[in-house]
C-alpha positions as CSV (number, residue, x, y, z in Angstrom):
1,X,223.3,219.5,19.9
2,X,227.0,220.9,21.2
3,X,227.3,224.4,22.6
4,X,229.9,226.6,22.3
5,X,232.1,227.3,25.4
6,X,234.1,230.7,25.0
7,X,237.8,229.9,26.4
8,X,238.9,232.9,28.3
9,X,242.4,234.1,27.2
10,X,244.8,234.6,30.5
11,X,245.5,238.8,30.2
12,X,249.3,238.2,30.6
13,X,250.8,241.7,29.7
14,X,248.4,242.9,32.5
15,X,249.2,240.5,35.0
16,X,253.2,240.6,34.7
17,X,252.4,244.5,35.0
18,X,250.2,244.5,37.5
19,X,252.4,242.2,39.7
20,X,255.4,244.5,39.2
21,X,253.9,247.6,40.2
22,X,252.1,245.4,43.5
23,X,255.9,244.1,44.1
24,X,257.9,247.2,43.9
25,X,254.8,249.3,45.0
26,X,254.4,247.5,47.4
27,X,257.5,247.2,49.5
28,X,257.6,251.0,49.0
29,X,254.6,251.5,50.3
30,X,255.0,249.3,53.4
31,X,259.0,250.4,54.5
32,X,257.7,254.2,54.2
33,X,254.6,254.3,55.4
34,X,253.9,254.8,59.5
35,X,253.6,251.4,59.7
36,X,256.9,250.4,58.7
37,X,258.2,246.6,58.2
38,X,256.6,245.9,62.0
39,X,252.8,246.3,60.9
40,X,252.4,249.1,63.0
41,X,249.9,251.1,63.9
42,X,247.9,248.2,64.7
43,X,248.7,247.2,60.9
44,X,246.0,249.7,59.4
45,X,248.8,250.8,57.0
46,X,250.2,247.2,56.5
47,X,249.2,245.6,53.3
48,X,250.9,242.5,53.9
49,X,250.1,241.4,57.0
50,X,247.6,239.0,58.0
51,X,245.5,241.2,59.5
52,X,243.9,239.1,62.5
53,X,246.8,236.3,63.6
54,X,246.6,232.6,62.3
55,X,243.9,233.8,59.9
56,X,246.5,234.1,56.5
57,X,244.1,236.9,55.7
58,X,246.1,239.7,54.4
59,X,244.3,243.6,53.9
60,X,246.1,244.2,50.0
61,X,243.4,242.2,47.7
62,X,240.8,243.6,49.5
63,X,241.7,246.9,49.3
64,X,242.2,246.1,45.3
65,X,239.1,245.1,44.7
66,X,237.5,247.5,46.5
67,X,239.9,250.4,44.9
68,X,238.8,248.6,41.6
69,X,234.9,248.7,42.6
70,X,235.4,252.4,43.0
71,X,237.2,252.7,39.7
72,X,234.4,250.6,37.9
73,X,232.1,253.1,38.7
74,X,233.5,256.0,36.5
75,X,232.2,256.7,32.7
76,X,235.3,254.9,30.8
77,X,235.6,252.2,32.8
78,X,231.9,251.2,33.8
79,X,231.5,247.8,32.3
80,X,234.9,247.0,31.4
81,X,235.9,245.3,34.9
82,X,234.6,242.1,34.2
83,X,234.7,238.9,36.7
84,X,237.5,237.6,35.0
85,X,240.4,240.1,34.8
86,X,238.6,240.8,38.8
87,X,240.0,237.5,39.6
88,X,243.4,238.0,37.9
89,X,243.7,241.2,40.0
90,X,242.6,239.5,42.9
91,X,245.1,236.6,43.1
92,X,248.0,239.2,41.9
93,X,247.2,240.7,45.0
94,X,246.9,237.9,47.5
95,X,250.1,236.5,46.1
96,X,251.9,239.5,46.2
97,X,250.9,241.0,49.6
98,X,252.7,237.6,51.5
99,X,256.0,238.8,49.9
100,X,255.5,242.5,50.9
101,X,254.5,242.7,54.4
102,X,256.4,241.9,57.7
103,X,256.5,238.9,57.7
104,X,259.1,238.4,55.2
105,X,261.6,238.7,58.4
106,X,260.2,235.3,59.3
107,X,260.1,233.4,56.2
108,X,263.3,231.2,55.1
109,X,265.5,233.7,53.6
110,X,265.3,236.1,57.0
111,X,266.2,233.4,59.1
112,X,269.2,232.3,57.5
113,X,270.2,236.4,56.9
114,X,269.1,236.9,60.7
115,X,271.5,233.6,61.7
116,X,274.7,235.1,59.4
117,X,274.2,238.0,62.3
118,X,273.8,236.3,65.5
119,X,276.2,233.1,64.9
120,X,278.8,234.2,62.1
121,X,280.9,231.0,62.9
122,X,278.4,228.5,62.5
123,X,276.9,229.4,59.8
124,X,280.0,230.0,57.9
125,X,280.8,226.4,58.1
126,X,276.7,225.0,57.3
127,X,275.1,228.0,55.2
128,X,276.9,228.4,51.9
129,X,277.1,232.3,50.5
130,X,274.6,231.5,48.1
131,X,272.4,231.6,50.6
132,X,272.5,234.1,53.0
133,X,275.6,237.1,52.2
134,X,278.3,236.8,54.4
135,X,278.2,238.0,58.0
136,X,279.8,241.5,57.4
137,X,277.2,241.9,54.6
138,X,274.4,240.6,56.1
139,X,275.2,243.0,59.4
140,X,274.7,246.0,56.8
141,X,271.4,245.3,56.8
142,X,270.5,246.8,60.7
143,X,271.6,250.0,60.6
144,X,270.6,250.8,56.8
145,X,271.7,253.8,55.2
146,X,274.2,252.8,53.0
147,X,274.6,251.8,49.3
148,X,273.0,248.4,48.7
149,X,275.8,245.7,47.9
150,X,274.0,244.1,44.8
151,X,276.7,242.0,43.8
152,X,276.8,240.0,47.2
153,X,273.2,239.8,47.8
154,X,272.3,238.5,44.0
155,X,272.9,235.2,44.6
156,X,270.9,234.4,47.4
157,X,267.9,236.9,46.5
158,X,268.1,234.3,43.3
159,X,268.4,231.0,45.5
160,X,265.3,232.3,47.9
161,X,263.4,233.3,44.8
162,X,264.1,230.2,42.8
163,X,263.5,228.1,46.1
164,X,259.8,230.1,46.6
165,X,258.4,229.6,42.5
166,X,259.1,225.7,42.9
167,X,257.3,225.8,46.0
168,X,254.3,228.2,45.0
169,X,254.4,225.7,41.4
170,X,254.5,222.4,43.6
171,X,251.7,223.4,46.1
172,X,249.6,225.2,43.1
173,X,249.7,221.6,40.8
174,X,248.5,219.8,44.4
175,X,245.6,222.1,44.3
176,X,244.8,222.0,41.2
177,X,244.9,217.9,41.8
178,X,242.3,218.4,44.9
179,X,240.4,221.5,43.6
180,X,237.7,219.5,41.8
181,X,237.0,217.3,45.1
182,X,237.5,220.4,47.4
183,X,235.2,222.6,45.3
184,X,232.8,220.5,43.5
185,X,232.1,218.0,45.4
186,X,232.8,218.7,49.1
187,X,232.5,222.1,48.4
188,X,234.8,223.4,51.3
189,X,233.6,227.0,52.0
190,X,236.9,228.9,51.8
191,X,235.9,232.0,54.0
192,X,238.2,234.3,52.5
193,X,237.7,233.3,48.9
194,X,233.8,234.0,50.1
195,X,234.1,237.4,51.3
196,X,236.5,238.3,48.5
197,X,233.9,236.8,45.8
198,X,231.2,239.4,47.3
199,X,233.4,242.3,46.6
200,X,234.2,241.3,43.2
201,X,230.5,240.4,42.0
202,X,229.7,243.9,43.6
203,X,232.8,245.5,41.3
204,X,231.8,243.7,38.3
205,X,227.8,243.9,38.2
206,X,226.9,246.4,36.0
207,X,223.9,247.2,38.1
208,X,226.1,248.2,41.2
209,X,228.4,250.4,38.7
210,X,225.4,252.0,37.6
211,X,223.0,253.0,40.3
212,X,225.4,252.5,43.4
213,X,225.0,251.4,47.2
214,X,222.1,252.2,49.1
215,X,223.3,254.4,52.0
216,X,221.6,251.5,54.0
217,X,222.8,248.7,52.9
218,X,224.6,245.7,54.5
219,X,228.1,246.7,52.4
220,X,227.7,250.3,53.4
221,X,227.2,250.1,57.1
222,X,229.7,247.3,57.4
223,X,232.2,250.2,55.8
224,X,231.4,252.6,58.1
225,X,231.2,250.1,60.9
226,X,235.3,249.2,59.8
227,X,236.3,253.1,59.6
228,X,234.6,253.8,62.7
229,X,236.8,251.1,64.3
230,X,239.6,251.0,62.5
231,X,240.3,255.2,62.6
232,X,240.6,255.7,66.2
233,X,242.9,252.7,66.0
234,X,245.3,254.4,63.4
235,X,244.8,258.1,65.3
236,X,245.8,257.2,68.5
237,X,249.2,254.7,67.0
238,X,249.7,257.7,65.3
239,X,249.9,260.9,67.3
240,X,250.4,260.3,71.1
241,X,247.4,262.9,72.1
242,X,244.6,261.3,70.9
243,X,242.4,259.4,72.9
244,X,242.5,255.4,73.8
245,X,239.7,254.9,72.6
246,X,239.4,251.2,71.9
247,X,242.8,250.4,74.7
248,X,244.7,249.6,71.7
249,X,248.0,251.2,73.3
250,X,247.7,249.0,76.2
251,X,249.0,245.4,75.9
252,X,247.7,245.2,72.6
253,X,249.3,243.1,69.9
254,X,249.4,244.6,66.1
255,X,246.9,241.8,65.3
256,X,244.3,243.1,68.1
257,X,244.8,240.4,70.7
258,X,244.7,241.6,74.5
259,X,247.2,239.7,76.7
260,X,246.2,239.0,80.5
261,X,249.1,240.3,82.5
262,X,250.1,238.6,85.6
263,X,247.6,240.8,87.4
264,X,244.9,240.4,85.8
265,X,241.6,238.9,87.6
266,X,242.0,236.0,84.6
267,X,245.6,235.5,85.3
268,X,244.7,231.9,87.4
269,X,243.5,230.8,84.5
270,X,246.5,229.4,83.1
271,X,245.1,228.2,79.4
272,X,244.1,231.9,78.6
273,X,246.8,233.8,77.3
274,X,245.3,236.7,75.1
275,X,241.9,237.3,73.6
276,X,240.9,238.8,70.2
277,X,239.7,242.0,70.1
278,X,239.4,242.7,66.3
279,X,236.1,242.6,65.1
280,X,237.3,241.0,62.1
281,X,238.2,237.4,63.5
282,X,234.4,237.0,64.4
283,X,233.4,238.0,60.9
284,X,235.5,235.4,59.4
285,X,234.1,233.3,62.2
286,X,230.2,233.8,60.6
287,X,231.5,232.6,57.2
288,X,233.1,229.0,58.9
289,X,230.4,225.9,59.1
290,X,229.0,225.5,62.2
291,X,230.5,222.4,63.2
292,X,233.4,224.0,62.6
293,X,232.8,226.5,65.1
294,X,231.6,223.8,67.8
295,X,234.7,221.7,67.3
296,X,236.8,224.9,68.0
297,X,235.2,226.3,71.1
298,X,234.4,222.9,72.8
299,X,238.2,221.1,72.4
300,X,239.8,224.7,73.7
301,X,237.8,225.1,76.5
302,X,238.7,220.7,77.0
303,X,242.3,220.7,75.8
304,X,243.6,224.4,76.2
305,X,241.4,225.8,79.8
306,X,240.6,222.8,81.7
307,X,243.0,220.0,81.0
308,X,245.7,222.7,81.9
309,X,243.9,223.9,84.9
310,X,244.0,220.7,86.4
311,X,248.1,220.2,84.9
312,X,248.3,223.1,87.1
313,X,246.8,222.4,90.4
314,X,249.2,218.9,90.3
315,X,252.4,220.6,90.2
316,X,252.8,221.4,86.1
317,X,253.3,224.7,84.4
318,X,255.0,226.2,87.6
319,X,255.2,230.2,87.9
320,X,252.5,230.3,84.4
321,X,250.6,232.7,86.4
322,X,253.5,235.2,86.6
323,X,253.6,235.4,82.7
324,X,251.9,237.7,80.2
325,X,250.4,236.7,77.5
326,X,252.0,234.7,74.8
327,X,254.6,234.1,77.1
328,X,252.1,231.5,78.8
329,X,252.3,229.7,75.4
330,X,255.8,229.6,73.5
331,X,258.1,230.6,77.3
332,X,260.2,227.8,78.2
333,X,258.3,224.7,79.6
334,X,254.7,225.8,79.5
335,X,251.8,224.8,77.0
336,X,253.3,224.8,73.8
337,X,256.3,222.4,74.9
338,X,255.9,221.6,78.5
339,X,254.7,218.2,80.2
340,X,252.4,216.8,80.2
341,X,250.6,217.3,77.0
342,X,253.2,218.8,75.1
343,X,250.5,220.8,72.7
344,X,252.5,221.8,70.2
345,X,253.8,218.1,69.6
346,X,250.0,217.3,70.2
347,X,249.4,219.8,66.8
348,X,252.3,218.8,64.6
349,X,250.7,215.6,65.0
350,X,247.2,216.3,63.9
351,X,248.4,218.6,61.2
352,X,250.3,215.4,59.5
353,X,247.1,213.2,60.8
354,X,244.8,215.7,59.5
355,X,247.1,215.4,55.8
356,X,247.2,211.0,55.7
357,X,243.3,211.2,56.5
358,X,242.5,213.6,53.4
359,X,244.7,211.8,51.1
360,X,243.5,208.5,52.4
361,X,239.8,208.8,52.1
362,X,240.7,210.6,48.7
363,X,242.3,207.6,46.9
364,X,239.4,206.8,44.7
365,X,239.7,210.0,43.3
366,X,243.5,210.3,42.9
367,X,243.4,207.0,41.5
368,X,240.8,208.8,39.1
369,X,243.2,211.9,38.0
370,X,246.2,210.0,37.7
371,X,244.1,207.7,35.2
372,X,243.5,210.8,33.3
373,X,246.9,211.9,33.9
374,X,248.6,208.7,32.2
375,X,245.8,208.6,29.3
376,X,243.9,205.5,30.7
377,X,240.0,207.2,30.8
378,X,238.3,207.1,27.3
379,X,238.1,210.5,25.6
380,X,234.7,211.1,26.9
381,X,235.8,210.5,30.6
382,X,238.9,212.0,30.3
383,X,237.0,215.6,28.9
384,X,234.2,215.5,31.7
385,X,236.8,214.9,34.4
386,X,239.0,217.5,32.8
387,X,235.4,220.2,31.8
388,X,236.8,222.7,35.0
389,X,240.3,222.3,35.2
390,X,242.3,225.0,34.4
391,X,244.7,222.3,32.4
392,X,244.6,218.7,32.3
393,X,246.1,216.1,34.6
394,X,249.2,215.6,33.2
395,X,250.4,219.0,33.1
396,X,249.6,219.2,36.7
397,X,251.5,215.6,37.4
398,X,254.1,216.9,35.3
399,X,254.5,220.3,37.1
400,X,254.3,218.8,40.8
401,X,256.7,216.2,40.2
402,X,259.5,218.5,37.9
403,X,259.1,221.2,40.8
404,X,259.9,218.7,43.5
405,X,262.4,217.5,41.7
406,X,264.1,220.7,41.2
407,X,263.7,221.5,44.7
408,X,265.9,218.2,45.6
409,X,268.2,219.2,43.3
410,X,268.7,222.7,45.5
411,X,268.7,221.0,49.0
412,X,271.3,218.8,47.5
413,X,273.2,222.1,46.1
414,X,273.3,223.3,49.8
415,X,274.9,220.1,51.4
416,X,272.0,218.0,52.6
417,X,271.6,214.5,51.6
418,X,269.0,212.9,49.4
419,X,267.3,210.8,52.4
420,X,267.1,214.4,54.2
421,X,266.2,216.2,51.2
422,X,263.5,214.0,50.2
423,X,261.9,214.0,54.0
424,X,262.3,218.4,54.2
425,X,260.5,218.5,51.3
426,X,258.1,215.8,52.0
427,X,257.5,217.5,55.3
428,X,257.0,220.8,53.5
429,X,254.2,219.3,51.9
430,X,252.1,217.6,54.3
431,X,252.4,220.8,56.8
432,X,251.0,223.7,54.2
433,X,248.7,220.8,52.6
434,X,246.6,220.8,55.8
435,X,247.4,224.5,56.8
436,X,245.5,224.9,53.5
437,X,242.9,222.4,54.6
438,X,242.2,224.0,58.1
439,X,242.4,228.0,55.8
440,X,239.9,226.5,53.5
441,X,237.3,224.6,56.2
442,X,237.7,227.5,59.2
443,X,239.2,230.9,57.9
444,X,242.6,230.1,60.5
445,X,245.0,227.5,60.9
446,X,246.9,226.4,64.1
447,X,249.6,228.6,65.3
448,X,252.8,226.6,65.1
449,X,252.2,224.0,62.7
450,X,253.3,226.1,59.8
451,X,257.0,225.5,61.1
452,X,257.0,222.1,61.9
């Protein structure tokens, strides 16, 4: 007996629309708006900004689907949002809302522009134009208000967005590769996928559309719960006379952390720098497995309060105390960098541990998918290895390895040398490739790592 499986067809007009208008919207939206390009206030109008720091969880999807869930609701549309184009919507979102929010200053391209400004010289003679505009152009960009010079930008708004598809393809064909064991099988949790899949079942259930939320239930109060937080937030960012009410003015970052200033009654505690005060982080927190949770709180309090403390009372870390907040991290010779445990060296090393363990205990199953990949499983095993994938094997091989191929072929383009090309590349992988690991099993990832 065979039964029929109906192949979704991929709504493409819709997507390519839908991106456009989220992309050019977008930016708009976030370079007019109160908040500006710096996430302010408090990043309530921000759509592109991870909302609570290290946690890569960015406000525009939500809002989408909840905007959609909304729309779902009226006469013509009740029944037509189905799970499918949902999840289209939703990852049109979550991809666009990284290339729209502030941290676009901080991703390759706004280094190099930022490094035309600060050190014209040098980077005349290293960064070719295609690359970053030269410096006279690139100092345009502070002041603003002037006719943008399209012809000298082109080129490297083509390099950075060549250079960002081949990455985005490359990383998407090695999940692809891992999403059977990471979903299937070990069934990683993926908090944000988790809390995103409740609002679109809610959108797309034809029961929801049709008799709505109960005033007291769980989604309800947690709305009003978030607008009773987040309002007083935005007020008081946004017009000087309203009250404090949550001390968000006062040594708050945009992503809700408190720093301890160097007079503060926790201030001889040298391992605690800030504290997060958006109720958000804990929520993501209730979605993580709870030996997740353990392993977090019991090697910070180890590694982070008292392995420092006792740095400190033999001489390390000298005048920490003075500092404020993430000063006590990333200032000079302190935790991050400073002797004697050198934590950020500490991380980059666990992040490209925490990338040769996966892989390693995963070599059965590569072995399996590049089997499939280079037509060595009989039909049968081929089909049942290949039932959920959104294409088989060998396009995915063939994607990842044409994509890093590519992206050789532009390092080589910019002066670097096939050894070094090969290695920044290589390194690009194994970083993100556990920052999507540690996203995937906790909801954050390690400030730090995602830079090398």
């Amino acid at each position: 007996m065979t039964t029929e499986v109906k192949v979704q067809k991929v709504p493409w007009l819709f997507v390519i629309i839908f991106a456009a208008v989220l992309g050019f919207g977008g930016t708009w939206w976030q370079l007019t708006t109160a908040a500006g390009i710096t996430g302010r206030p408090a990043q309530t109008g921000s759509i592109g900004v991870p909302t609570v720091c290290m946690s890569a969880m960015t406000t525009l999807p939500y809002m989408t689907l909840l905007v959609m869930g909304a729309f779902g609701k009226l006469p013509f549309l009740r029944g037509k949002l189905n799970k499918n184009l949902l999840t289209y919507i939703y990852i049109v979102s979550l991809v666009c809302s990284f290339g729209v929010g502030w941290l676009s200053p901080c991703s390759s391209w706004g280094a190099f522009y930022g490094a035309r400004i600060m050190d014209p010289v040098a980077t005349e003679q290293y960064i070719p134009l295609f690359m970053a505009p030269a410096p006279d152009i690139a100092q345009q960009i502070v002041p603003g208000g002037i006719p943008v010079p399209w012809a000298d930008l082109f080129p490297s708004m083509m390099f950075w967005w060549i250079y960002t598809v081949l990455n985005a393809i490359m990383m998407l064909s090695l999940v692809m590769i891992f999403r059977r064991s990471w979903v299937d099988i070990e069934k990683v949790p993926f908090p944000h996928v988790v809390a995103a899949s409740e609002l679109l079942s809610r959108a797309a259930s034809k029961e929801s559309a049709q008799k709505g939320a109960s005033l007291l239930s769980p989604f309800v109060i947690g709305m009003i719960l978030g607008v009773a937080f987040q309002f007083p937030i935005l007020m008081s960012d946004l017009f000087p006379w309203f009250p404090n009410i949550y001390g968000w003015r006062t040594n708050t970052c945009t992503s809700g952390q408190q720093w301890i200033t160097a007079d503060s009654p926790l201030a001889g505690i040298v391992g605690v720098s800030t504290f997060q005060k958006d109720p958000l982080g804990m929520a993501i927190a209730y979605l993580a497995p709870l030996s997740i949770l353990f392993n977090t709180w019991f090697w910070y309090f180890i590694c982070i309060i008292i392995l420092p403390q006792i740095a400190y009372t033999m001489g390390y870390y000298t005048g920490i105390t003075g500092l404020n907040g993430c000063g006590r991290i990333w200032c000079g010779e302190n935790l991050a960098f400073g002797s004697p445990f050198k934590w950020i060296a500490v991380s980059t090393g666990a992040t490209l541990g925490l990338t040769v363990l996966v892989v390693g205990l995963s070599w059965r199953y590569l072995v399996q998918t590049i089997n499939a990949a280079l037509g060595r499983l009989s039909p049968e095993a081929k089909t049942q290895l290949e039932e959920k994938e959104p294409v088989p094997y060998r396009t995915t091989y063939a994607m990842l390895a044409v994509s890093f191929i590519l992206l050789i072929v532009m390092y080589l383009a910019t002066g670097i040398t096939i050894p070094s090309a090969i290695v920044v590349q290589l390194t690009f992988i194994v970083f993100w490739f556990a920052i999507v690991r540690q996203v995937g099993m906790a909801g954050f990832f390690f400030r730090g790592t995602d830079k090398g």
